[in-house]
N, C-alpha and C positions, 0 to 999 in steps of 0.2 A: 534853558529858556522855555523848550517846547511843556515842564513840568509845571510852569505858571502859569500857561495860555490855557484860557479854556478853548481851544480847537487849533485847527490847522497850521505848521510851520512851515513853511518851504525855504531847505537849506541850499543854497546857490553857491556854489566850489569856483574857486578861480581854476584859469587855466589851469594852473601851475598846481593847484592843489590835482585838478582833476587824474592828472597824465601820472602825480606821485603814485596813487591811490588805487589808480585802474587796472585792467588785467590789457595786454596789448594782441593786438591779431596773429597770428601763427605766421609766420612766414615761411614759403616753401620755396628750394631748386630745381628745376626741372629741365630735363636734359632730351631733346624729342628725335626721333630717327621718323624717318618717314619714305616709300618708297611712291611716284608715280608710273602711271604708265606710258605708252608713247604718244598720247596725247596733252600728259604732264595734268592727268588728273590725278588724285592720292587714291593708293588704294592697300596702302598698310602702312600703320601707327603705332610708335612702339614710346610713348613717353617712360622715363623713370624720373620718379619725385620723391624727393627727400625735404622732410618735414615736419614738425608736432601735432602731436595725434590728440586732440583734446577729447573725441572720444574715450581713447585707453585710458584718458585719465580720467575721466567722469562717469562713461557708460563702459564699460571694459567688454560688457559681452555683446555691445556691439560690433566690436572686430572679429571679421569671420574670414578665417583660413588665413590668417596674420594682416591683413588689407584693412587700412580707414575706408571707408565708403565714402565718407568726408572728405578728406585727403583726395580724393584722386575721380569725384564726381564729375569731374569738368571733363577728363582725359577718358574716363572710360564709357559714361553716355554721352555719344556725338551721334549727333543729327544725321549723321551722313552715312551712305552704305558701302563701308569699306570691309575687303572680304579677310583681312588681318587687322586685329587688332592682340598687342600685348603691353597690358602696361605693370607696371614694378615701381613698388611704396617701399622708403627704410624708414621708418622713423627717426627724428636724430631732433632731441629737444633742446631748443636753446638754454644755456647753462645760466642759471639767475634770471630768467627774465621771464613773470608770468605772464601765460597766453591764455586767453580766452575765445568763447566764439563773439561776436560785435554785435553789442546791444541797439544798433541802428538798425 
């Protein structure tokens, strides 16, 4: 159609077309240890997250020293001043199901 218009088409996907067609969000597990102290403030953080690394797949030399930066941005810059922090990434890709990062 768009080859007999002289200009702009705007192609509009139903739901159901959209969600065949799209790449879907990463989804991770995360499993959090955490110690406070005797006033039951936190003062060491040890998440481990398991999850797909759309980096490895797209940008691969962004992974430095085996770590998504992506993956694991929420867990390892925290606001807060805690004198332990350890966190640990596996990657573990969902089997058939493309992930992307979300275009919103």
């Amino acid at each position: 159609m768009a080859q007999h218009v002289s200009g702009p088409v705007q192609v509009i996907w139903t739901r159901e077309e959209d969600i065949q067609h799209d790449m879907y969000r990463p989804y991770y597990y995360d499993r959090i240890s955490a110690a406070l102290d005797a006033d039951g403030k936190p003062i060491a953080w040890a998440p481990r997250i398991a999850g797909s690394s759309i980096l490895a797949r797209y940008f691969p030399t962004a992974i430095r020293d085996g770590i998504d930066s992506d993956g694991v941005e929420s867990s390892a810059n925290l606001p807060y001043g805690l004198s332990t922090v350890k966190v640990e990434w596996i990657q573990q890709e969902p089997p058939g199901i493309p992930s992307a990062f979300s275009a919103v």
